[in-house]
N, C-alpha and C positions, 0 to 999 in steps of 0.2 A: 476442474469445476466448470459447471456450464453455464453461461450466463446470456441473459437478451436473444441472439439472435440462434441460440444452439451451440456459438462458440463455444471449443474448448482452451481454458486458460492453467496452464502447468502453473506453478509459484516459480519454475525458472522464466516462461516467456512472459508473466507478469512483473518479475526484476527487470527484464529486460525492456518493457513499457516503463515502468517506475525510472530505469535510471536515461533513457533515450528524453524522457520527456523534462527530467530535471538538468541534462547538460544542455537543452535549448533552451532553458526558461531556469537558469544559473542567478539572476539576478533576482527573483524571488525566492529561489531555497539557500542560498549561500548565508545571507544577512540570521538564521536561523540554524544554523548548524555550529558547531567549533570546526572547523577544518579553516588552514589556511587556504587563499585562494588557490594559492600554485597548487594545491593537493586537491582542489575539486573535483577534477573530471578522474583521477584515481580512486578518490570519495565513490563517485558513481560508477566506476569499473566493476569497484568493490561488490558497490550493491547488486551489481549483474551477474556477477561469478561466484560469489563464495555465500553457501547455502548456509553457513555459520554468521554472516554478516545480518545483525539484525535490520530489518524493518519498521521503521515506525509514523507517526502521521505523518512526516513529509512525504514518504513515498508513497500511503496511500493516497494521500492529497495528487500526486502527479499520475496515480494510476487513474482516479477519478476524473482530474482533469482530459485525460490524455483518451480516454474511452468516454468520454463525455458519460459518465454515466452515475450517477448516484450510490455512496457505499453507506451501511450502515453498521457501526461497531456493537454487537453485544458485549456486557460484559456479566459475569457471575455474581457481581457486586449490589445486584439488583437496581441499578438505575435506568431509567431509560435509554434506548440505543443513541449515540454522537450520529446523526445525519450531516452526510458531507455530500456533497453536489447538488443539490437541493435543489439546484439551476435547472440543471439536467431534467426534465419531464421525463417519467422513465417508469411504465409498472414493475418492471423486474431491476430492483438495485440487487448490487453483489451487497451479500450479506456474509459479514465473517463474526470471529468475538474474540474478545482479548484475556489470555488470561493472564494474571500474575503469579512469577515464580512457576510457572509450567515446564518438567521435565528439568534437564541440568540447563539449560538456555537461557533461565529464567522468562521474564518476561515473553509469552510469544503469541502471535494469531492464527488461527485455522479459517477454514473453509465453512458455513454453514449451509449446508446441503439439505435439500428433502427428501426424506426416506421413503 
């Protein structure tokens, strides 16, 4: 997917933003997850490596944080899109959407792209 500046972002080197930005800023995602603390930065391995490991607002919370750049969640449910980074001044936010029970995964989000 290509975002802002023409960047391309895999969902591998975006796990790897997500979990880079959450073992340095540990004391804001930790208070919000179940995981013991001694299992944190595994927590966050996790999320790096294993493409079965799901994703969810915390880590687009650090993706947004960490690319300073505004995401906005569709969902099929018909509401209007979750704006996160809002902060971020940004005409091109990465735009994904969430579905429920999608595929065996359940739960999962893609890419919204322009055709």
């Amino acid at each position: 997917m290509e975002i802002l500046t023409g960047e391309k972002y895999t969902p591998e080197k975006l796990r790897g933003i997500a979990a880079d930005f959450m073992i340095k800023s540990k004391n804001d995602f930790l208070p919000f997850l179940e995981v013991p603390e001694e299992n944190y930065e595994e927590f966050c391995e996790n999320t790096r490596s294993n493409n079965s490991s799901w994703g969810g607002q915390l880590e687009i919370q650090a993706i947004c944080n960490s690319l300073k750049i505004p995401i906005n969640i569709y969902s099929n449910e018909g509401q209007s899109p979750i704006k996160m980074g809002e902060e971020f001044n940004s005409k091109n936010p990465l735009n994904i959407s969430f579905h429920k029970h999608l595929y065996s995964l359940g739960n999962h989000y893609n890419a919204v792209v322009k055709k």
